[in-house]
C-alpha positions in Angstrom: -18.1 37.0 -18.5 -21.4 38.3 -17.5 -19.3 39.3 -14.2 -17.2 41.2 -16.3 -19.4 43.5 -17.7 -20.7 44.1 -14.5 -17.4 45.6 -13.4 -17.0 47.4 -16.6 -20.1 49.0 -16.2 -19.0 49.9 -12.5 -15.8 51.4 -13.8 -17.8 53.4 -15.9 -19.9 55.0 -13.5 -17.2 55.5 -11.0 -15.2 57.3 -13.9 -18.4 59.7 -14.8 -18.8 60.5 -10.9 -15.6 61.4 -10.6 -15.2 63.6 -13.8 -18.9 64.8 -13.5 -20.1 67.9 -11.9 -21.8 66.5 -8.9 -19.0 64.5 -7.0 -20.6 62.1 -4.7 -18.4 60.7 -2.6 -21.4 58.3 -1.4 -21.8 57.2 -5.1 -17.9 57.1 -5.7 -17.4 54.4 -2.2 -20.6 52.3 -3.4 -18.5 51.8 -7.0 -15.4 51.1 -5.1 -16.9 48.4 -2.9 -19.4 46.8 -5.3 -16.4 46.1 -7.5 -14.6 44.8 -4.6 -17.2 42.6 -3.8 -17.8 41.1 -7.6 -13.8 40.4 -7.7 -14.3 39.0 -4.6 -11.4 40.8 -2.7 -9.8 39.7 0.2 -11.7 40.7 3.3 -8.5 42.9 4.2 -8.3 44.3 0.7 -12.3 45.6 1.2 -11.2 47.4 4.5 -8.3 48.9 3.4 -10.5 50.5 0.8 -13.0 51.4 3.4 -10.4 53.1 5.4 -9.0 55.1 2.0 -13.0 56.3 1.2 -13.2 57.4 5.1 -9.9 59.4 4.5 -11.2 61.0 1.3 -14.3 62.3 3.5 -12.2 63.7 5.7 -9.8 65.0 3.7 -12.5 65.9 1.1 -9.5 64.7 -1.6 -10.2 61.6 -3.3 -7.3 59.0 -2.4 -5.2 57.9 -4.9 -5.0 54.7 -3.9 -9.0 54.4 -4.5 -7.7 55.8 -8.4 -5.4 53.2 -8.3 -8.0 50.3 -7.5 -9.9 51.2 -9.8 -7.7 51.6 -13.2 -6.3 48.2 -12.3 -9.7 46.4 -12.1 -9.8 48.2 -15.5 -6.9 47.4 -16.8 -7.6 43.8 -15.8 -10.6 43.7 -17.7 -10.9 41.7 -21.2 -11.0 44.8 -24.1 -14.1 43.7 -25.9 -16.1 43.4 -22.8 -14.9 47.2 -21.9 -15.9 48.0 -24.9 -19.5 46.4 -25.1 -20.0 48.3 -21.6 -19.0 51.9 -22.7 -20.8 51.2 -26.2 -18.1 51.5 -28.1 -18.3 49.7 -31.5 -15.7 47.5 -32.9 -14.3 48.3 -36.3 -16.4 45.7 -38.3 -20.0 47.0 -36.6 -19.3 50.4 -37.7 -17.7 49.0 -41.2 -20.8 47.4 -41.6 -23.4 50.1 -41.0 -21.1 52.3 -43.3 -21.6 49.4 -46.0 -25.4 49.8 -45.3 -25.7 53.5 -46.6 -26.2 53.8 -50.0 -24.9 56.6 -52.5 -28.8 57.0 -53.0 -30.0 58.1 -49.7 -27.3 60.6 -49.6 
């Protein structure tokens, strides 16, 4: 599991690069590969990657196919480990600091 939240947090960054206002494509192609190498991809897989991050430099385009990597790695991923990696809170957690406040403090 610990693995997992590893590539969550991967996914992560890779998502705020992209969608961020400095676009690193150095940044974006050490995402891409360190996630490669914690799913332990075929040695083929890594250098077709390689070869779509040396096109995006060129092209100065980010390859689809590096998009498409990437959202199934994320797709893959189990939902509460997603979750504990972007912060989100499950339902209960928040249900329970709600239950926490009292009518007096307000």
């Amino acid at each position: 599991m610990g693995g997992e939240v590893f590539q969550a947090q991967i996914i992560r960054n890779f998502f705020e690069t992209i969608t961020g206002t400095d676009r690193n494509l150095t940044r974006i192609s050490m995402c891409v590969i360190s996630l490669a190498k914690l799913r332990m991809e075929s040695p083929e897989k890594i250098s077709s990657l390689v070869d779509q991050i040396k096109k995006s430099k060129q092209q100065r385009e980010l390859s689809i196919d590096i998009l498409d990597y990437m959202c199934d790695a994320a797709i893959e991923l189990d939902l509460n480990v997603v979750q504990t990696a972007f912060g989100v809170k499950t339902i209960g957690e928040a249900m329970q600091e709600f239950n926490g406040i009292s009518l007096d403090t307000l």
